[in-house]
BAKOLTOR-20185 format. One record per atom (N, C-alpha, C): z, x, y; residue in three letters. Coordinates in steps of 0.1 Angstrom, whole numbers, plus 5000, padded with zeros to 4 digits. Atoms other than C-alpha are relative to their C-alpha. Example, Ala and Ser with C-alpha at 12.3 -4.5 7.8 and 13.67 -1.06 7.14 Angstrom:
REM BAKOLTOR-20185
500050094988Ala507851234955Ala500050095012Ala500049914989Ser507151374989Ser500849925011Ser
This chain:
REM BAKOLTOR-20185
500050084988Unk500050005000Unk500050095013Unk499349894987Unk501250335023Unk498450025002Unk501549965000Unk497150415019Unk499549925005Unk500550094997Unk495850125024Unk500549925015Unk499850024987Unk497850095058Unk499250075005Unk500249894997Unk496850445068Unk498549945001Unk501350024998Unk493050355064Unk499949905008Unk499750104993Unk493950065079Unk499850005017Unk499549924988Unk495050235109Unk498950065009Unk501349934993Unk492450485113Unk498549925005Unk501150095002Unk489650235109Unk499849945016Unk499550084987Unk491150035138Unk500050085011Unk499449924986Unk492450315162Unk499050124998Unk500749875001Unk489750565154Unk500650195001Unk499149884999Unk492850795148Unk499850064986Unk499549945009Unk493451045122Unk500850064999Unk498749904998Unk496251215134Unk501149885002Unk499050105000Unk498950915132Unk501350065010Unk498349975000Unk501651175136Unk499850085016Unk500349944987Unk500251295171Unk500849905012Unk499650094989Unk502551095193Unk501150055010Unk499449934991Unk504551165220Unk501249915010Unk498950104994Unk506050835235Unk501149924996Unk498850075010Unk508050715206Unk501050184994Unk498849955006Unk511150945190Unk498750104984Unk500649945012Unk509251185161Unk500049974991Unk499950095018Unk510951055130Unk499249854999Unk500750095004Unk509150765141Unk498750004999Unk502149975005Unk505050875140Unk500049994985Unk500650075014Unk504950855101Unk500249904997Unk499850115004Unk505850525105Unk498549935005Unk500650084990Unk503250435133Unk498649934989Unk501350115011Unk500250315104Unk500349904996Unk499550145007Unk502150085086Unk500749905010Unk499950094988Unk503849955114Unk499249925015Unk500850074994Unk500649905135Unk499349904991Unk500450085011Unk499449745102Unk500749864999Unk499550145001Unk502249535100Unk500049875010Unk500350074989Unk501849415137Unk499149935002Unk502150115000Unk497849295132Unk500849904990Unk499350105011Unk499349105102Unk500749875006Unk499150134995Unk502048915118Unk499349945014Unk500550074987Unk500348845151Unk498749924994Unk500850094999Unk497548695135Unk500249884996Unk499250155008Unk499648455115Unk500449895010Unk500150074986Unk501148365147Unk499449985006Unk501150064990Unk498148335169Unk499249874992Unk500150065006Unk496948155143Unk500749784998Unk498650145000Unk500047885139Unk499949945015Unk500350074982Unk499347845183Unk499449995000Unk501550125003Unk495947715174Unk500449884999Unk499650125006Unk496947485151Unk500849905007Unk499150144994Unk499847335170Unk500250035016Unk500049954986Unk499547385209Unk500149915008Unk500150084991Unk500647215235Unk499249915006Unk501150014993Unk497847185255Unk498749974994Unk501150075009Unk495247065228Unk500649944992Unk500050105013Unk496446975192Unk501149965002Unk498950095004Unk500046885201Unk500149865011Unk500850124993Unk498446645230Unk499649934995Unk500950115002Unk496446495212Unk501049934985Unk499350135011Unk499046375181Unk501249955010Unk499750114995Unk501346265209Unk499649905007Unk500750144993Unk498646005223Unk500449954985Unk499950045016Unk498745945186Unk501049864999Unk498450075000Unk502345845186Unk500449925010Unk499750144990Unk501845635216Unk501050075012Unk499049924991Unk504145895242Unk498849965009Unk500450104982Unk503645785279Unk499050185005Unk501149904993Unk500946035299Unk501450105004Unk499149974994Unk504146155317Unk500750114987Unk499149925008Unk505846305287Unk498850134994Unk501349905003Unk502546455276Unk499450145011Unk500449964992Unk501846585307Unk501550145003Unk498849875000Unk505446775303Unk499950094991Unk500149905018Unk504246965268Unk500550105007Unk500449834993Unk502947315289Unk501350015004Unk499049944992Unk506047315311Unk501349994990Unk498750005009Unk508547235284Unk500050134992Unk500449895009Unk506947525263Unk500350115009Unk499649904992Unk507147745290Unk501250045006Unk498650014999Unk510347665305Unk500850074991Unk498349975012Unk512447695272Unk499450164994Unk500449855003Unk510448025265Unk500350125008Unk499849874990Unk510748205297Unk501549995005Unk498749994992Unk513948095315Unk501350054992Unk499049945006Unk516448205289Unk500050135000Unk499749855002Unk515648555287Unk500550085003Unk499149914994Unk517648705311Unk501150024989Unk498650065007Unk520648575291Unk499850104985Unk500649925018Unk518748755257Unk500150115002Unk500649885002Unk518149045266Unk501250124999Unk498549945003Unk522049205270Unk500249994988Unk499650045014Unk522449105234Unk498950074991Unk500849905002Unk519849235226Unk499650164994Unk499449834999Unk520349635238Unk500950054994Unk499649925004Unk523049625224Unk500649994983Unk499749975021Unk522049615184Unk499050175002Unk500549875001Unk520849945177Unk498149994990Unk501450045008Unk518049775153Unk499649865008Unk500550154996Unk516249465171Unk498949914995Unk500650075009Unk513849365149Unk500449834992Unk499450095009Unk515749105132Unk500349895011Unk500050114990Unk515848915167Unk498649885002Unk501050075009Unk512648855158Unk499649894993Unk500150045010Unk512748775130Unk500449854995Unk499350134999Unk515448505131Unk498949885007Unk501050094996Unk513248335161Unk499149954992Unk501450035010Unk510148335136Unk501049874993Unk499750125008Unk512448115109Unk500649915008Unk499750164999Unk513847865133Unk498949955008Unk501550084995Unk510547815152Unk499249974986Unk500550055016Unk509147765111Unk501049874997Unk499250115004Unk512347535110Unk499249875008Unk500250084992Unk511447355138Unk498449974998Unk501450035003Unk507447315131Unk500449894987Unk499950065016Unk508747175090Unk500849895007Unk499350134998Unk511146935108Unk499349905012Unk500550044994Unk508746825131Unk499249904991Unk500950065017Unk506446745095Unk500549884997Unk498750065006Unk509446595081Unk499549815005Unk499450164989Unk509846335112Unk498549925003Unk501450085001Unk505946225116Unk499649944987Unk500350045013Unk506346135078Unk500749895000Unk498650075003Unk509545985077Unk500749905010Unk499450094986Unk510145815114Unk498849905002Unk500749994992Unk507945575129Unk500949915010Unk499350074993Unk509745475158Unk499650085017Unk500249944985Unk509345495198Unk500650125005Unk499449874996Unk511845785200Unk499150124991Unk500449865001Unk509746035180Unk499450075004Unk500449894994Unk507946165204Unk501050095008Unk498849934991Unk511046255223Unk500850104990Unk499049925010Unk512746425190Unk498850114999Unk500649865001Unk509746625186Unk499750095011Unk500049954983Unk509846705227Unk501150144995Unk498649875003Unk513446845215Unk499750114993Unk500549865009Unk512047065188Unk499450075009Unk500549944990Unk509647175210Unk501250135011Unk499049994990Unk512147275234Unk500650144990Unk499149895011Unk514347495206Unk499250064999Unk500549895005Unk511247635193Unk499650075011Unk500549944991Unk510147725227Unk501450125006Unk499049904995Unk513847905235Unk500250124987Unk500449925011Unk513348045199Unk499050145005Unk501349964995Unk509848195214Unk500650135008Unk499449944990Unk511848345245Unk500550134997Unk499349865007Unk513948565221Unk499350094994Unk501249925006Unk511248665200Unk499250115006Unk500349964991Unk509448775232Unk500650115006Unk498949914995Unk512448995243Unk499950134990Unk499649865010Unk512549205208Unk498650014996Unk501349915005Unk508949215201Unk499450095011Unk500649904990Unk507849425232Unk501150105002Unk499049965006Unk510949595227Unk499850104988Unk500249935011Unk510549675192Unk498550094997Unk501849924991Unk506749765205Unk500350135006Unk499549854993Unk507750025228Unk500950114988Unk499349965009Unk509650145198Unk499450104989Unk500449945012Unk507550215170Unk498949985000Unk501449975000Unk504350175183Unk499350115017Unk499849914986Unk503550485207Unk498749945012Unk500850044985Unk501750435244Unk498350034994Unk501749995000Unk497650415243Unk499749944988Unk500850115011Unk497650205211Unk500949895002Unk499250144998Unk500049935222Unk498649905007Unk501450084995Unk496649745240Unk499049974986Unk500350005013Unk494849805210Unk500649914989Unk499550105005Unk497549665188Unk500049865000Unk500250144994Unk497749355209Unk498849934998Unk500950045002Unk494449335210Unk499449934986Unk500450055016Unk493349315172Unk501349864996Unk499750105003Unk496149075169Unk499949845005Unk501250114995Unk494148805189Unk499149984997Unk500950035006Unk491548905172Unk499649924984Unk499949995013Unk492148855137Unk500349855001Unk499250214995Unk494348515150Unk498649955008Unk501350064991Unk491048435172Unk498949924989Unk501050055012Unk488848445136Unk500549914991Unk499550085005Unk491048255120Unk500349865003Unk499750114991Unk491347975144Unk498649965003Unk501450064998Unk487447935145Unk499949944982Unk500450085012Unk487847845109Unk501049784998Unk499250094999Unk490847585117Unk498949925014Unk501050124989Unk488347425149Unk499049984992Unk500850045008Unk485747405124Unk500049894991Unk499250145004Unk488047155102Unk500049925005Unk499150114989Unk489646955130Unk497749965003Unk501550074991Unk485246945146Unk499549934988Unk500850055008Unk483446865113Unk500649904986Unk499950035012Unk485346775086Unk501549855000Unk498850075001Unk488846565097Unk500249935016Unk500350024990Unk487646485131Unk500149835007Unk500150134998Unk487646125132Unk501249954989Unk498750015008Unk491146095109Unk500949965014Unk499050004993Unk493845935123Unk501149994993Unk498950025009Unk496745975100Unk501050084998Unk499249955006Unk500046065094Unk500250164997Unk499949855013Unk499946325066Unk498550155005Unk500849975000Unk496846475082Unk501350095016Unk499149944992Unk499446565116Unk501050104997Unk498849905004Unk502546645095Unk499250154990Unk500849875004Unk499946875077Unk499750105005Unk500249974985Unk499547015105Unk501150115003Unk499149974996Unk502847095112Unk500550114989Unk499649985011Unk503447205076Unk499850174998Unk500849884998Unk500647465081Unk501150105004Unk499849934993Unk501947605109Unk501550055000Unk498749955003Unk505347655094Unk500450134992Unk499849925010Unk504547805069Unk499550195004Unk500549874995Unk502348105090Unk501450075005Unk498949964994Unk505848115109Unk500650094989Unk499249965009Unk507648195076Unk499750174999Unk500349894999Unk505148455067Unk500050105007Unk500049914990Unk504948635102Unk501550044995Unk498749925001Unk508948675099Unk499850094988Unk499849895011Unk508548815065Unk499350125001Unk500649854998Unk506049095077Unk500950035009Unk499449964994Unk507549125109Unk501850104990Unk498449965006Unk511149205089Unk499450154989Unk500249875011Unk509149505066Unk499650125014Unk500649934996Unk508149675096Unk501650145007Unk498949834998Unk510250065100Unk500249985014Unk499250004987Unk512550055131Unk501250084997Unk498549905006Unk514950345129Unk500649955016Unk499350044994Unk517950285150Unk499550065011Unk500349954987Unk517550315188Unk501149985009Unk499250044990Unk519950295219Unk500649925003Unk499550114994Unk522450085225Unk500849975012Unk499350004988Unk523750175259Unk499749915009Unk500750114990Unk523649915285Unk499849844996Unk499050135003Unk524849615265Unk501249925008Unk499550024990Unk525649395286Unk500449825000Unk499450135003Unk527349015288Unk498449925009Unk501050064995Unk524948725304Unk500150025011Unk500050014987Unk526248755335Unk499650115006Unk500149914995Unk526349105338Unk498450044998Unk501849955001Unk522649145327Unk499149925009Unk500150074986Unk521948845355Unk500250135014Unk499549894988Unk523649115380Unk499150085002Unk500949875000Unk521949415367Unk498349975001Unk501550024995Unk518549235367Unk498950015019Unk500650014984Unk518749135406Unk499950145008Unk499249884992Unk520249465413Unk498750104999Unk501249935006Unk516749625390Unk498849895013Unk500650084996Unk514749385409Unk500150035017Unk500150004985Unk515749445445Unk499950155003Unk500449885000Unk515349845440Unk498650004998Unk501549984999Unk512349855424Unk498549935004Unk501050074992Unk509449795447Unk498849974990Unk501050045009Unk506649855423Unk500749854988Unk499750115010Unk508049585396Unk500349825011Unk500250184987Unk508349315430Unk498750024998Unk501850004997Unk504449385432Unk499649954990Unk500150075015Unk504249345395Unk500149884998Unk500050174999Unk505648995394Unk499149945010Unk500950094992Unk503748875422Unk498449984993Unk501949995008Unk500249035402Unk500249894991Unk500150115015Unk501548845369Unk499649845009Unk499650125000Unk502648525385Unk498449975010Unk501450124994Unk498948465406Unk498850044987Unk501749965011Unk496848615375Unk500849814992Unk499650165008Unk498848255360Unk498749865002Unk501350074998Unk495548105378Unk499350004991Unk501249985004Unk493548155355Unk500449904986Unk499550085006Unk495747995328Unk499949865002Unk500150134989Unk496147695352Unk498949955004Unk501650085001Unk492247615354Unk500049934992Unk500750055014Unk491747535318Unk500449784999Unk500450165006Unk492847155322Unk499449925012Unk500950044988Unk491347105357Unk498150044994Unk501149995003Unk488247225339Unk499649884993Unk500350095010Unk488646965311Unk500149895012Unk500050134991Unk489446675343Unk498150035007Unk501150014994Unk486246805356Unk498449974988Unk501050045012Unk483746835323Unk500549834999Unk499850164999Unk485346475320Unk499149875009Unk500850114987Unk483746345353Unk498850014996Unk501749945000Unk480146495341Unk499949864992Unk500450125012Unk479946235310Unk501749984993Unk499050005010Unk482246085285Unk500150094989Unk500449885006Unk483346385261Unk500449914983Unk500050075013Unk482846285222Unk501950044993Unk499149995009Unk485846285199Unk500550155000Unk500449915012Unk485146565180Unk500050165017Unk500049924988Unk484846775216Unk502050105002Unk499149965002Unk488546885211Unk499950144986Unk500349905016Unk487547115177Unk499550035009Unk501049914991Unk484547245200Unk501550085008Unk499049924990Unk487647355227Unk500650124992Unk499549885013Unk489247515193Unk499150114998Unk501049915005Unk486147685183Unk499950115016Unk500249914988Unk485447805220Unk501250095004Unk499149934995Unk488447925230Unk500550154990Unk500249925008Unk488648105195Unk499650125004Unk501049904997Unk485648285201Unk500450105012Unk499749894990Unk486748425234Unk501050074996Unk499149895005Unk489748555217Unk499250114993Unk500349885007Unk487948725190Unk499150125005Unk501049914993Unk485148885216Unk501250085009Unk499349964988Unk487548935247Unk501650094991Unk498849905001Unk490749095227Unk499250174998Unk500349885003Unk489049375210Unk499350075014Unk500849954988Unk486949465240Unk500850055011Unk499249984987Unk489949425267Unk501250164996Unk498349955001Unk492449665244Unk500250115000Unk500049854996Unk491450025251Unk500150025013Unk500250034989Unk490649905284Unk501450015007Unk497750045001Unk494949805286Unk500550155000Unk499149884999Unk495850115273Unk499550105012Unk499849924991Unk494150305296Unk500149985015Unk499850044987Unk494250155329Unk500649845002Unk499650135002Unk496349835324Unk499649875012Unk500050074984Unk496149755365Unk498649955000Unk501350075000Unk492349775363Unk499349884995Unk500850085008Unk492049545338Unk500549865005Unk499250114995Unk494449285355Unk498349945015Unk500749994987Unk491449345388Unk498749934991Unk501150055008Unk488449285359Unk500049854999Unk499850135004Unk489948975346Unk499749895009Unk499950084988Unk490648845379Unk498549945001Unk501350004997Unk486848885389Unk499049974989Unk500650075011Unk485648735358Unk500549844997Unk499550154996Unk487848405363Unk499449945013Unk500550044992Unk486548425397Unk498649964997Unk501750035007Unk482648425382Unk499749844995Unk500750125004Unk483248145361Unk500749845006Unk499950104990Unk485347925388Unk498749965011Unk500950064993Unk482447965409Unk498849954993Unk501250115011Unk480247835380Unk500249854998Unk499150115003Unk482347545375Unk499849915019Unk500450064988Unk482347475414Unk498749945004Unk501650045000Unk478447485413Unk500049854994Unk500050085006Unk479047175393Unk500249855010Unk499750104995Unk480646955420Unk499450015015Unk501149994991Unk477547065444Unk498949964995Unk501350035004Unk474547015425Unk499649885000Unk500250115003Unk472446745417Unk500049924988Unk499650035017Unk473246515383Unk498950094989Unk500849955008Unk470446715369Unk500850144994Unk499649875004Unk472747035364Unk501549954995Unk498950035003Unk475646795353Unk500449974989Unk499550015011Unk475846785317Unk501250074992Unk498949925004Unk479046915297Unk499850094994Unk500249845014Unk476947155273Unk499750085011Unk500149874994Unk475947325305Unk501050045004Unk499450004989Unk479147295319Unk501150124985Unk498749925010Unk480947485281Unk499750145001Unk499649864998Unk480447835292Unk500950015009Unk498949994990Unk483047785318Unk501450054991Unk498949975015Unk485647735285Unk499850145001Unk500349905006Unk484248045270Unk500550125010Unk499549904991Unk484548265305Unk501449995006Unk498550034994Unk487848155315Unk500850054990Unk498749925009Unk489148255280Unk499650164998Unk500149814997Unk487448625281Unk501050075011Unk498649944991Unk489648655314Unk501350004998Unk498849995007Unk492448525302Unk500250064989Unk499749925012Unk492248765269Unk500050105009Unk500549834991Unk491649085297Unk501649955007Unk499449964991Unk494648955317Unk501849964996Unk499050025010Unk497048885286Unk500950154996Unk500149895004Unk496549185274Unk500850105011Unk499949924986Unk496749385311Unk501849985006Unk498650044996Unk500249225318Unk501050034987Unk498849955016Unk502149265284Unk499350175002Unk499849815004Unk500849655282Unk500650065011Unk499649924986Unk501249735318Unk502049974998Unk498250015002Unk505449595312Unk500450074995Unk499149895017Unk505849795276Unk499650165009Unk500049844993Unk504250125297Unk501150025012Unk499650014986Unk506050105328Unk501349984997Unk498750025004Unk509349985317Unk500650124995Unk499649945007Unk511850225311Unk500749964988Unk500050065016Unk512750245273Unk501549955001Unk498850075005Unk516450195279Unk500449845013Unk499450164992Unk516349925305Unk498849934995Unk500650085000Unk513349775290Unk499749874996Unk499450155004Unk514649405274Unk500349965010Unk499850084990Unk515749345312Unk499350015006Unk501649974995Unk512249455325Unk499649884996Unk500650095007Unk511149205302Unk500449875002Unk498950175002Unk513648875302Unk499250035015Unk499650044984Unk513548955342Unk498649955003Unk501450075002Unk509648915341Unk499749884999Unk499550125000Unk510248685324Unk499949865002Unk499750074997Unk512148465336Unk499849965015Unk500250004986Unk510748515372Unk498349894996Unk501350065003Unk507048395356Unk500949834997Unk499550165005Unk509448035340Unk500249975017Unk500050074990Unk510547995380Unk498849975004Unk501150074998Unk507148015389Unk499349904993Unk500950115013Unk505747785360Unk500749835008Unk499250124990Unk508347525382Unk498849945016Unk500650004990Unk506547555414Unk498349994995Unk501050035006Unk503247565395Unk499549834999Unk500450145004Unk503547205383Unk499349925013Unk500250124988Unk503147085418Unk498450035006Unk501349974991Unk499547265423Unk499249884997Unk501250135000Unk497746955411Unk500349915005Unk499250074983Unk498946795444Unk498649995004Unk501149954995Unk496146995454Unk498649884997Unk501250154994Unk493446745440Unk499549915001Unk499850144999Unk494846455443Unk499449995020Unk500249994985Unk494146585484Unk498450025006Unk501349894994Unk490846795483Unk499349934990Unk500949965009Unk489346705449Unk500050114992Unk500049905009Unk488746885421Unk499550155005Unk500449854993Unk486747135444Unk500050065006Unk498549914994Unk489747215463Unk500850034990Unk499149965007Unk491747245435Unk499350134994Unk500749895001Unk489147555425Unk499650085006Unk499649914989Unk489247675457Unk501150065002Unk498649935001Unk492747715457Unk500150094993Unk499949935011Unk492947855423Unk499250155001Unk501049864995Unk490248105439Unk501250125011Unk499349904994Unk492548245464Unk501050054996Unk498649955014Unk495048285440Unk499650154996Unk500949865008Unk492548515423Unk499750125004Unk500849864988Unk491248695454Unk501450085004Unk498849914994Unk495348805464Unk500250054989Unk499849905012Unk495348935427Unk499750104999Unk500849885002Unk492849135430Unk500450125011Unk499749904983Unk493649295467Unk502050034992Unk498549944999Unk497649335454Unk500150084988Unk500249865010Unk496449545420Unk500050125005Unk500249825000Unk495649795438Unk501350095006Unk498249944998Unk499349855452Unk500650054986Unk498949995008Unk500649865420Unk500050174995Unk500149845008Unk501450255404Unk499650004991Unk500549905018Unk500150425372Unk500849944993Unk499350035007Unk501850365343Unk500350154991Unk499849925004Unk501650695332Unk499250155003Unk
């Protein structure tokens, strides 16, 4: 198996020298094959399982199912985001101070698996007006689940996977989850597309429990020799030391401000679908196509963006930008033309470019934190990020104010200047190395 990582490795990283590292601890480079191995593995399981059940597509569309009010539907994203980001501060003292973190992990993995099977369970076993609110709650857990997860895997990244393959890493595990999720939109478009049932949802759920299970079980084989535990710290005191890290360092203010307006580009994708909406009515089956497309952009746009990450993280945050901008102003062209240029199949390369940017500026934000972070403060780098991105995701909700005022072709105008202060505040930010 030790071989068959190693080839593994090389294939991928075009390395042959494994043990050439320099930003992780030495005893840890004969680890770094099997442990980049193990990382493609588990991330595809999970990128995979966030196809399947996602907020913002397939877990929308089984709560119209279940008859949940627009209003609660309309809370999925921010519930998911909320209970993922705002906890972290609180995680990340607890954190520092195990000397192994892996298993923070790990844990997360089985009760977001709990929480997917008991979701199964309750679409089998309930039908009643409260289940979309019980499965809100899950949601909610698995999303504070997510939070922790998030704290020890970039963490346990900086750890055992050394600098200039961490992008890379990331990358192939979008990829791998990208190919796998064009086989799952291929199901949902052709084959179970017009199902409305039950066992076909909790199936669903069942799936995506089960990928959970497996990810913890790789995740949990992967070599973590002990590391640092200084700076273990209560919730409050890691609250303290965050604002305290936060109001020193100037580059990491710049940083949050880059993350939180590259969040535009995220924040199109359902003004795009209000807008393909207005062209024609979209078929059924038009939801599997979203799967398939979005796929695709993962599986093109990770591999492509993840040498790109390692070596100039900032740049790629400035690429992304200017490739969301491309295909906002494609999308705008839409609400100028004349009905002759208004169909939705011309309008599905917008999907496709909006998720190439968002794979370039996924990527660009998670490497630039794991480089740039120092290694013993880096879990409050991370939570504080964070939990600074969950405040913004608050103030977020209110941008679609915007086109209840302007129209959709103000609300992509906005979302434009978002894009243009992204690009002009990259270039402040420092090296990473």
């Amino acid at each position: 198996m030790k071989k068959t990582d190693h080839r593994f490795y090389e294939f991928l990283t075009e390395n042959d020298e494994p043990r050439a590292c320099s930003t992780i601890p030495d005893e840890d480079c004969s680890h770094v094959p099997e442990n980049f191995t193990l990382n493609v593995a588990n991330g595809s399981l999970t990128k995979l399982a966030e196809k399947i059940i996602s907020p913002d597509l397939t877990l929308a569309w089984i709560f119209n199912y279940l008859g949940a009010s627009s209003a609660l539907i309309g809370a999925l994203v921010p519930i998911k985001d909320l209970g993922s980001l705002l906890p972290q501060l609180a995680i990340s003292g607890k954190i520092r101070s195990k000397p192994i973190r892996k298993w923070f992990w790990v844990y997360a993995g089985l009760i977001q698996a709990i929480c997917l099977g008991l979701s199964g369970v309750f679409i089998l076993q309930f039908n009643t007006p409260a289940l979309p609110y019980i499965l809100a709650f899950l949601l909610l857990v698995f999303s504070m689940a997510s939070g922790m997860g998030s704290v020890a895997f970039k963490d346990v990244t900086g750890k055992t996977v050394p600098k200039g393959e961490r992008g890379q890493m990331l990358s192939y595990r979008s990829t791998f989850g990208g190919a796998l999720a064009l086989i799952a939109g291929g199901i949902l478009t052709f084959f179970i597309k017009d199902q409305e049932d039950p066992h076909l949802y909790s199936g669903m759920f069942f799936l995506a429990a089960s990928l959970w299970l497996g990810a913890s079980w790789l995740f949990a084989k992967i070599k973590e020799l002990p590391g640092s535990t200084q700076g273990g710290r209560t919730p409050l005191k890691e609250f303290l030391g965050g604002m305290k890290l936060l109001k020193e360092d100037k580059n990491f203010q710049k940083f949050l401000m880059t993350r939180a307006l590259l969040m535009a580009i995220p924040l199109l994708q359902p003004f795009y679908v209000l807008l393909a909406k207005d062209l024609e009515d979209l078929p059924h089956s038009f939801l599997g196509y979203l799967i398939i497309i979005s796929a695709i952009a993962q599986v093109i746009g990770s591999p492509l963006w993840g040498k790109f990450a390692d070596k100039n993280p900032k740049f790629l945050m400035r690429i992304s930008s200017f490739i969301a901008l491309f295909g906002l102003f494609y999308a705008l062209s839409f609400t100028l033309t004349n009905p002759l240029f208004s169909s939705v199949y011309a309008f599905i390369p917008v999907f496709f470019i909006n998720g190439i940017a968002y794979a370039g500026a996924r990527l660009s934000r998670k490497t630039y934190l794991v480089d740039y972070a120092p290694e013993a403060d880096r879990p409050t780098y991370v939570s504080l990020a964070n939990t600074s991105i969950g405040l913004f995701t608050i103030l977020a909700g209110s941008f679609g104010l915007v086109s209840k005022v302007f129209g959709l072709g103000g609300q992509l105008m906005f979302f434009g200047i978002l894009l243009i202060a992204c690009i002009i505040l990259s270039f402040k930010l420092e090296e990473t190395g």
